[in-house]
C-alpha positions as CSV (number, residue, x, y, z in Angstrom):
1,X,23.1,-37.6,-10.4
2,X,25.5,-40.5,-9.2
3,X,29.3,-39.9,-7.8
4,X,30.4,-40.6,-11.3
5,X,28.8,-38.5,-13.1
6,X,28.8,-35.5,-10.9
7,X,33.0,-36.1,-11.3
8,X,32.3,-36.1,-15.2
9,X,30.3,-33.0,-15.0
10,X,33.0,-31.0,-12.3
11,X,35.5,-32.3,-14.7
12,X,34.6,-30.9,-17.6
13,X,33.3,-27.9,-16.1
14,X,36.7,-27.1,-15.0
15,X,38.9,-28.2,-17.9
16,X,36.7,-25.6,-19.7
17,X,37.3,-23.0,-17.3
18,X,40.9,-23.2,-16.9
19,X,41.7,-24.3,-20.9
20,X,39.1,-21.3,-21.9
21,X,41.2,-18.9,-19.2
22,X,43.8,-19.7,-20.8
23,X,43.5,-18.9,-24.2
24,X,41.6,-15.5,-23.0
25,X,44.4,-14.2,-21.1
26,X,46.7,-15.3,-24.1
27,X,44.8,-13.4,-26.3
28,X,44.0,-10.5,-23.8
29,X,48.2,-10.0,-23.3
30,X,47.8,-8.7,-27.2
31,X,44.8,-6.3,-26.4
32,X,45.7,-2.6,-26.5
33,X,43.7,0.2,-24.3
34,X,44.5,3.4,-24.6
35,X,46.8,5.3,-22.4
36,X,44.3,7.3,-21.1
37,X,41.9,4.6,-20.1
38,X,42.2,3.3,-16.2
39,X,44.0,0.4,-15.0
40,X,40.8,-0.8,-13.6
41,X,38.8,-1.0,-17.5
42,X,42.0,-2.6,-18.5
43,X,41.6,-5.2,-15.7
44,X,37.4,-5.1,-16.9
45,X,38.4,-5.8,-20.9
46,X,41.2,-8.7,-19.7
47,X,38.0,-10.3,-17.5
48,X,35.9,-9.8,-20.4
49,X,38.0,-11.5,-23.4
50,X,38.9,-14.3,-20.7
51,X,35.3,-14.6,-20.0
52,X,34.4,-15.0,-23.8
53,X,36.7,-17.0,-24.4
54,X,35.6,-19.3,-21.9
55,X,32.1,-19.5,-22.9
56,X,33.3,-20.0,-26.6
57,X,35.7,-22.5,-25.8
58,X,32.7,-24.5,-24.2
59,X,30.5,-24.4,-27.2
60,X,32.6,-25.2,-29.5
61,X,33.3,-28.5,-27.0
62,X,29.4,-29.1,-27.0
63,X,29.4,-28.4,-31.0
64,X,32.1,-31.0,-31.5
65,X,30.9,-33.4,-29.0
66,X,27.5,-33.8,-30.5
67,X,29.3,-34.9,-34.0
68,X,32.3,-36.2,-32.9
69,X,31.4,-37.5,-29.4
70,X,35.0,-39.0,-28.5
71,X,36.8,-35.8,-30.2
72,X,34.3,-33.8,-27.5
73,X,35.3,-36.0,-24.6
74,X,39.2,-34.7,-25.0
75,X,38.2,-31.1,-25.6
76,X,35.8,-30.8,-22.7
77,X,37.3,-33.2,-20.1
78,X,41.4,-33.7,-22.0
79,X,40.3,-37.5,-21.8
80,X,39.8,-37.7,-18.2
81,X,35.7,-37.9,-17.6
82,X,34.5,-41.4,-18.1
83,X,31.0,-40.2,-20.3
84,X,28.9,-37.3,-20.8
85,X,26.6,-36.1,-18.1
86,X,23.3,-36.7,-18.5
87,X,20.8,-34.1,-17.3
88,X,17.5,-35.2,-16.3
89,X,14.6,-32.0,-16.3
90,X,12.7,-32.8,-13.4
């Protein structure tokens, strides 16, 4: 993979990760546990709604990107990756 596209690919990887984080930790402010449930499963359901929301927050990129390719670039990369990553299978 050449300098450029291994930028495009950390690039999107990231905006991904930190939009996705994002939006799960806004979402995860609104989730209630119980009173009697530990600090530490509160902490575990935060992690895990942040988590989901990152993996669906990268889907829905790759969903979009493969119909609307330039629409895809801004939500994977906000604009700022040059082109899609190609992956070769060796």
């Amino acid at each position: 993979m050449s300098g450029g596209m291994m930028l495009n690919s950390i690039i999107r990887t990231v905006v991904s990760k930190v939009v996705g984080a994002l939006l799960g930790l806004a979402l995860a402010v609104g989730v209630v546990v119980p009173a009697h449930l530990t600090e530490m499963l509160t902490v575990v359901l935060a992690a895990a709604v942040v988590g989901l929301v990152e993996v669906a927050y990268y889907v829905l990129g790759r969903v979009i990107e493969q119909r609307f390719p330039t629409a895809g670039k801004v939500v994977l990369s906000l604009g700022m990756a040059k082109g899609t990553p190609v992956y070769v299978r060796r």
